[in-house]
N, C-alpha and C positions, 0 to 999 in steps of 0.2 A: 595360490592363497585364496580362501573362500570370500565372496563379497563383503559378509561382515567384517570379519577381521580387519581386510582391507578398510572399508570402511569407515572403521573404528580408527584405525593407521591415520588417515588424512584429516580426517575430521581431528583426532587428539594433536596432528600436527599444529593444524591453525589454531588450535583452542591455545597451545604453548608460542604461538606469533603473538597472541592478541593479547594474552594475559603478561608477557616478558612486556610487550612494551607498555603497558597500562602501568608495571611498575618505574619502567624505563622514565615514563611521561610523568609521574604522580602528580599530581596539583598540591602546590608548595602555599598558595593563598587562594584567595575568592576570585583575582583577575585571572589566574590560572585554570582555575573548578568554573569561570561562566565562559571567559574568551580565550582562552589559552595565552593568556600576557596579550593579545595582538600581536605576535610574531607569526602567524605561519603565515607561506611562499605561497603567492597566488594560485599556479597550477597543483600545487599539494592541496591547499584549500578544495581546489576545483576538484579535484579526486573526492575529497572527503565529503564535500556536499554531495555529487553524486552515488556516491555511498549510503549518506543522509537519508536522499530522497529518496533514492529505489528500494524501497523496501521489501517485505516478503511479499506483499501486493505486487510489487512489480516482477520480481524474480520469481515466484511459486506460482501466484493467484492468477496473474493476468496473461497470461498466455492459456491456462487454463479456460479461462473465462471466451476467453477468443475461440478456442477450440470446437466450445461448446454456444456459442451465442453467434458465431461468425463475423457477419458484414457489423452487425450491430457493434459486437463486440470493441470496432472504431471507435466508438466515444470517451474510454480509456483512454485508448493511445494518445487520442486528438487532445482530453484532456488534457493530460499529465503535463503532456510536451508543451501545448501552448498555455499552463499554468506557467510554468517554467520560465518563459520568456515575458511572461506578465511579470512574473517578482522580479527577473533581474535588470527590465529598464524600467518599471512604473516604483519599486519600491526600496530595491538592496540599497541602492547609493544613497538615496534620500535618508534614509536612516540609521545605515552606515556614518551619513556626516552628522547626522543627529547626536550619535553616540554613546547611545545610553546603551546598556546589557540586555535588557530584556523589552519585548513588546507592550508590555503593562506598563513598565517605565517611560518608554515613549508616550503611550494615552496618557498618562496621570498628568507626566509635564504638559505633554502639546496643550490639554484641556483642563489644564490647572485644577485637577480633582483628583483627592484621593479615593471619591467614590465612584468614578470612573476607571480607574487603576484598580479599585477590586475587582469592578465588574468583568473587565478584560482578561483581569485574573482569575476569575469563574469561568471565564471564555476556553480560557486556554485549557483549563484543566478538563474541563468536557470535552476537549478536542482532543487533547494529547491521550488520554484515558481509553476516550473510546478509538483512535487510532493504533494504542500499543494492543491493543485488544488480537487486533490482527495480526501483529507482529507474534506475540508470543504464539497464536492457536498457529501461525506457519512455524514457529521454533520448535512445536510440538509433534508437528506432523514429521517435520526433517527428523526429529531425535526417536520417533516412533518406528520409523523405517529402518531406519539404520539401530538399533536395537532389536529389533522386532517382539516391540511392545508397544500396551495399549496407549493411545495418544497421551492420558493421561500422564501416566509415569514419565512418555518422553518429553511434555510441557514444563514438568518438575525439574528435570534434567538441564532444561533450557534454562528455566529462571535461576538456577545454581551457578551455570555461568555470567551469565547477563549480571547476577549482582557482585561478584568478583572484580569481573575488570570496568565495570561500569562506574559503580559506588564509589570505588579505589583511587581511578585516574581523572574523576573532571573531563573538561574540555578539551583541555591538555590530552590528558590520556588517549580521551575517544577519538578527536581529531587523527594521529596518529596511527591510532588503531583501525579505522574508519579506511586510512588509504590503504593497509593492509588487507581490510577486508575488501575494497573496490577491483585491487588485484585479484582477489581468488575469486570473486563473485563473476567477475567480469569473462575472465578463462575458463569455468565453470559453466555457462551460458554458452557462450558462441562455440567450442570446441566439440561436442555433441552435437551443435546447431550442423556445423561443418559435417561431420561423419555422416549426418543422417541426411544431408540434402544429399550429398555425393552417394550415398547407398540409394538413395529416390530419383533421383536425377542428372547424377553425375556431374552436378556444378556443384564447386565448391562454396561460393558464395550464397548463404541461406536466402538476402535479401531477393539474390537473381534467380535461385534453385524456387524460389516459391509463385514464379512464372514462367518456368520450363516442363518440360515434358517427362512422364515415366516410362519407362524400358515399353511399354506398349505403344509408343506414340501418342499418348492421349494424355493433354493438360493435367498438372496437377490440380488446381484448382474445378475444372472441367470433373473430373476423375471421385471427384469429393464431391461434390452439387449432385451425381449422378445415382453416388451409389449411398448418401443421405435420400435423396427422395426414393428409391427404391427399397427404403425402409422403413419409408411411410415417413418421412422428417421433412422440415423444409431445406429447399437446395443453402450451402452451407453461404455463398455469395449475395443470398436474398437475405432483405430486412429482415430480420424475424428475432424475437425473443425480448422484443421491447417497442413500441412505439417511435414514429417520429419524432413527436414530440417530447418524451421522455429519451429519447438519444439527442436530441440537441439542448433542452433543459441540463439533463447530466453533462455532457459537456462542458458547457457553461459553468455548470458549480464545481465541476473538476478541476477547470481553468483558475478561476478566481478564489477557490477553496486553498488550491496550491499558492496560489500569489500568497494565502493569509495564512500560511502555516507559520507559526511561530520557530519550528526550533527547525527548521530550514532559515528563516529570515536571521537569527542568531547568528549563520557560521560567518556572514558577512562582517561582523565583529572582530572575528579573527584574526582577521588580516591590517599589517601597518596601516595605510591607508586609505585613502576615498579610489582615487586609480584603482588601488590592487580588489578593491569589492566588486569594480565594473569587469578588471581583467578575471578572476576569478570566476566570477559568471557565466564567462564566454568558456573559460576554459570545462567549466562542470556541465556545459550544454552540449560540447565534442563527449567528453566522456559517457555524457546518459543516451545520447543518440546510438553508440554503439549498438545500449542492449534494445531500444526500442523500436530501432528497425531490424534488428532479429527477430523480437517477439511475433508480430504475424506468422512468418515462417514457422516459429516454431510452434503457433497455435497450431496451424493447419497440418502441417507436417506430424504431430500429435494424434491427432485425431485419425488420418489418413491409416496410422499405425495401430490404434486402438480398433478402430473397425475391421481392418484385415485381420487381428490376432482371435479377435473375439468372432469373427466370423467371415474366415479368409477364403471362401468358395463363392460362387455363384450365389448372387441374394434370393433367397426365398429357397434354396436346394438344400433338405436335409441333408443330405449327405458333403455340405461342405462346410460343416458346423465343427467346432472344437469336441472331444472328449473329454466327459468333466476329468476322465481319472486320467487322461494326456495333455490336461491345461498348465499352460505355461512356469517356471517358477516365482516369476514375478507376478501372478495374479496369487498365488497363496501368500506370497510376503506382504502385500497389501491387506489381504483378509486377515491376516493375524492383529494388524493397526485397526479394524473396523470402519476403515474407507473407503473399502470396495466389499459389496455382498452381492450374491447371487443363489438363487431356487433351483433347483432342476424342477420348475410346476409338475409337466406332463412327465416325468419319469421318464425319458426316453436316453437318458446320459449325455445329454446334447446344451450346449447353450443357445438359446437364441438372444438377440438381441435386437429389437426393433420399435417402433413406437407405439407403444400400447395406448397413446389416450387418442392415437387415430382410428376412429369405431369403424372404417370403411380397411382400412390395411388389417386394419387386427381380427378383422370376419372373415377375410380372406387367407390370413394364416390359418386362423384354425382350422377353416373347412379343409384348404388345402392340403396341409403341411402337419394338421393335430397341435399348433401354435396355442399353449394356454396362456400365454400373455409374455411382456418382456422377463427374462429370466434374470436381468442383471439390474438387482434390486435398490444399489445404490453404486457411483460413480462419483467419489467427492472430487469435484473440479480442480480442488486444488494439490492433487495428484498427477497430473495432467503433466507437469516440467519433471520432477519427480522421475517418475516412470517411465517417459518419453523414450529414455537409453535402454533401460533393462525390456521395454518391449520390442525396439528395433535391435534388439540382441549385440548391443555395443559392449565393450570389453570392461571386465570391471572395475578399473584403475578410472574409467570414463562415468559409471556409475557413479563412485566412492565420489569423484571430482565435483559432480553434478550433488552432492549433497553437503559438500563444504560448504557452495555455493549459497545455498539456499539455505539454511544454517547464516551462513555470512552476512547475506540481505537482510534475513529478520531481525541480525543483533545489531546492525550497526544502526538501523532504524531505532529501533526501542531504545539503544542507548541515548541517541538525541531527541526523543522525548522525554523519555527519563529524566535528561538533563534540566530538559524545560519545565517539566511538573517538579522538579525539587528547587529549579531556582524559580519559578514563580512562587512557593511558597513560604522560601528562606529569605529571598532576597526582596521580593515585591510586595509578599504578603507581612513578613513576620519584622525584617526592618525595614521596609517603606513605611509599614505601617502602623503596627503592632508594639514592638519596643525598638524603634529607631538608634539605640543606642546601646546594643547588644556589641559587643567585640566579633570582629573577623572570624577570631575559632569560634564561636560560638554560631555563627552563622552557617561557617562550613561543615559543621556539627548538623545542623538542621538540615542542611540540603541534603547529608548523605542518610540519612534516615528518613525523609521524607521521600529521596530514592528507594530506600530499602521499604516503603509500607507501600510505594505506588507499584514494585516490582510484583510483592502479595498479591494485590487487586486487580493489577494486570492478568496475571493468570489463573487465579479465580476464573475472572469473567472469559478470556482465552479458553477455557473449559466448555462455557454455555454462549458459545459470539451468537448474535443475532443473522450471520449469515457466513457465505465464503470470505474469507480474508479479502478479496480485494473489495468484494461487495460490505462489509464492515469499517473497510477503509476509506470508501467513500462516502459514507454517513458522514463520517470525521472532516469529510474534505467539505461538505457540503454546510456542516455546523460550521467550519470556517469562512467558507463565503458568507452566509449568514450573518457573523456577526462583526469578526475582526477585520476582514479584507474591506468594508463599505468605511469602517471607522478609518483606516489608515490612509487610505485614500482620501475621505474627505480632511482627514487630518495634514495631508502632504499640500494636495491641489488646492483649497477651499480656505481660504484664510478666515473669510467670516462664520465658519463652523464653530459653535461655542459648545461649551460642558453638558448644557441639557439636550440640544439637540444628538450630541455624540451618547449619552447616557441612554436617554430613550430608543436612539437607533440599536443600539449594542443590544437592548433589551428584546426589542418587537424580535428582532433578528431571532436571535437565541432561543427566546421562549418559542415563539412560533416553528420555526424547526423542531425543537422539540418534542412539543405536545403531537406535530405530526409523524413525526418518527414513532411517538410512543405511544402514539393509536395504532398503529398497524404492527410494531415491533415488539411492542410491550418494553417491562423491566431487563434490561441486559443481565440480569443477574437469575431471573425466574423466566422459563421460556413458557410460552403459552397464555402471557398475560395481556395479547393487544386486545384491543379493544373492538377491533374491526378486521376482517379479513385481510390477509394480507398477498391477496390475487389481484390483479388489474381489474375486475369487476368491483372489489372493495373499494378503489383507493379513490379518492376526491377528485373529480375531473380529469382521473387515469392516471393520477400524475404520482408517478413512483416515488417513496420514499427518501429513495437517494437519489432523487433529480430535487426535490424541494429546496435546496440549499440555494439555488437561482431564487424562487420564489421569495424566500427569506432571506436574501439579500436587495431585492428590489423593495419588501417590505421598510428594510432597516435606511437605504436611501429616502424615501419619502417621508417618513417619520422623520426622520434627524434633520430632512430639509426641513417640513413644515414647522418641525418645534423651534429651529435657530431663526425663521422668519417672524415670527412672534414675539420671539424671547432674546434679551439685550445682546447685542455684539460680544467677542472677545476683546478682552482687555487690549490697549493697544503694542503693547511689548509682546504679546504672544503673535498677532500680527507681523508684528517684523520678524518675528524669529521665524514663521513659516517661510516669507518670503527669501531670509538668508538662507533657510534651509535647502530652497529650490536655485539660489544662484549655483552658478560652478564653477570653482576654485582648486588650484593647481596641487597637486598632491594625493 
């Protein structure tokens, strides 16, 4: 059976898993469509959040991003993972026992303001927005590939399913759907990860395979530093591709950006009670550890493959270059997506591939070798997981698998934002605030159409993202440090934190991320509108875009301190509620 076909087989499999149980699930009211009743099993929960979390960023983008950025590329992982452990002992439980549905619900009550509960509800919606952003342009790429058609069409294709069983089933739905898809995403990842370390190294374990040796005796990692700088790049284990300081800034807002995701902090609702939110935690920390210590492996092991295919002889020796009219088939199935292009410059039928903005490597090809520059004129990073099998020439039932996968990641993400941009707007914005006394269907009316017009915009903008999915997704993580993670913290910890100091913090935060994002980024909607160059020579004290969300997070602490020092305490009852809220109590 030919790839596609295949392909099309396993992919319409789970599309019929995910949509049977969305009807299976339906949401029957509102506590169904936000929390799922509060009935799901902790370690189910913990499947589902892991699901939640890892999104196409994690599954498609970020191993990519590894591949191509290296040592740097650390700040992810470091991210992700100790965000992770930030939300579930500094935040789940505490607002779990709180008990409200949503994050805006929490800020309104904690700081008895319903002008605060907007604000957080602006918060979330520039989070979630610009987070789904990346989910659907990876739903894109997966349905591109496997089609083999333009991104476009296959982003279309995505948001077709995404609003089927998303809109349909609530929390209810997606929770359930969610572990379905944790299953195929998770075998999907590590099963290719396997094949390919044991074809490079012969250990079956990616973690240990990506510190052993190649059939020549020489390190993997060794083996890659070498034959990177032999093509004029930096060795793949050297800092390179970002700053110091912008690798531990991003860190930092990856970390505490994840503490403040809203529809990750959600699934903790789910569950019966306050125990099964902390057990749940633990249990979604075993689950995302799996693919995140695969990831490395599988960056490098990527690349290692990509460089051999594209240029598998002796570096710098014509004659051990690809012929364009004997290149692989998996480099034409890519060109047909407009994710990978390439030139033949010098006419020679040959590809090269090296580093062309190195003026000392790239005078030496051409005197040498008749080098007119790199031939392979684009390499979208987040092709990188993708590709990985059909270039280590893995069988294609391993291909097909490897694109449920990744398919799987981006929906179940997008569904749980989804979730959260239509109950912020039904439940926090329209009766919190708006007409409070709207009936139940009329609510759940609004959420699933506010689902259905954020699906639109999503992929819109999924069209024109402002960068790679993970790097898009980290803007998202960084607006979240910014604005929500400083208010809920000081909301949990800080009893004397009042309305204006939380109001004005949520604000400096947000707005200042912002404006700086949208100097160097421009309008997410029109590319080419920043304001300012958007190279590390442009950026304000070098400090990358999506490392800012640190910055505008320590902004939003000082403000919200200085103004609550000025301006009258909270009421005394909200005081004691913080501190109940920090006791702990059996159940």
């Amino acid at each position: 059976m030919d790839l596609q076909t295949l392909s099309l087989l396993v992919v319409g499999a789970t599309f019929a898993l995910y949509i049977g149980i969305a009807i299976w699930a339906r949401a029957g009211g509102t506590s169904d469509f936000y929390v799922a009743g509060k009935g799901i099993n902790p370690i189910a929960n913990g499947m589902a959040t892991a699901a939640d979390w890892m999104s196409a960023a994690s599954f498609i983008s970020m191993a990519g991003l590894i591949a191509f950025l290296g040592y740097s590329g650390a700040a992810y992982l470091m991210g992700w993972t100790g965000g992770y452990v930030l939300m579930a002992l500094l935040l789940a439980p505490y607002l779990r026992k709180f008990g409200k549905f949503t994050v805006p619900q929490f800020i309104g009550d904690r700081f008895y303001s319903q002008t605060a509960r907007i604000i957080a509800v602006i918060s979330l919606l520039v989070i979630s927005i610009t987070y789904v952003i990346g989910q659907m342009r990876g739903v894109g790429i997966a349905f591109s590939n496997i089609l083999n058609v333009d991104l476009t069409i296959g982003l279309i294709s995505g948001m077709v399913i995404v609003f089927f069983y998303a809109v349909l089933g609530g929390m209810k739905g997606i929770t359930y759907t969610q572990i379905a898809q944790y299953c195929v995403m998770i075998f999907a990842y590590t099963v290719p990860a396997i094949f390919i370390s044991l074809q490079l190294t012969g250990v079956a374990l990616p973690q240990i395979g990506l510190g052993s040796t190649l059939a020549d005796d020489r390190y993997l990692l060794d083996a890659l530093d070498q034959t990177l700088i032999d093509l004029g790049f930096n060795a793949y284990t050297a800092l390179g591709g970002m700053s110091l300081l912008n690798m531990f800034l991003l860190t930092v807002a990856l970390m505490i950006g994840t503490a403040g995701l809203p529809h990750v902090i959600v699934r903790f609702f789910t569950v019966p009670r306050i125990r099964d939110a902390r057990k749940s935690a633990g249990w979604a920390l075993v689950f995302i550890a799996i693919l995140y210590t695969t990831a490395p492996a599988v960056g490098a092991m990527a690349m290692w493959n990509f460089l051999n295919t594209v240029q598998p002889g002796e570096v710098g020796s014509p004659e051990g270059n690809v012929l364009l009219e004997e290149r692989p088939d998996w480099m034409e199935r890519w060109e047909r997506t407009g994710l990978l292009q390439f030139e033949d410059k010098n006419e020679d039928g040959r590809i090269q591939y090296y580093n062309d903005r190195n003026p000392e490597f790239a005078a030496m090809a051409e005197e040498q070798y008749g080098w007119q520059g790199n031939e392979v004129i684009r390499v979208d990073r987040d092709i990188m997981v993708l590709a990985n099998p059909e270039i280590a020439g893995l069988p294609n039932w391993v291909i097909a698998l490897v694109a449920a996968g990744g398919i799987a990641a981006a929906l179940s993400t997008a569904a749980g934002l989804l979730l959260a941009i239509s109950s912020a707007i039904s439940h926090d914005l329209l009766k919190g605030v708006i007409a409070p006394k709207i009936s139940e269907k009329t609510e759940l009316w609004a959420a699933r159409i506010s689902m259905a017009a954020a699906i639109l915009l999503a992929g819109y903008l999924g069209l024109n993202p402002p960068g790679f999915a993970a790097e898009v997704v980290a803007l998202a993580f960084g607006l979240a440090a910014a604005s929500l993670f400083p208010t809920l913290m000081m909301g949990i910890f800080f009893k004397n934190m009042n309305k204006q100091g939380a109001i004005v913090g949520m604000l400096v935060g947000l707005l200042s991320t912002l404006v700086y994002i949208f100097l160097f980024k421009g309008w997410f909607f029109l590319p080419g509108t920043n304001v300012l160059p958007d190279t590390p020579d442009g950026w304000i004290l070098g400090i990358n875009p999506s490392s800012f969300g640190t910055i505008g997070a320590i902004l939003n602490f000082a403000s919200a301190i200085l103004v609550a020092k000025v301006t009258a305490p909270p009421p005394a009852h909200i005081q004691e509620l913080v501190e109940s809220v920090r006791v702990p109590r059996a159940g």
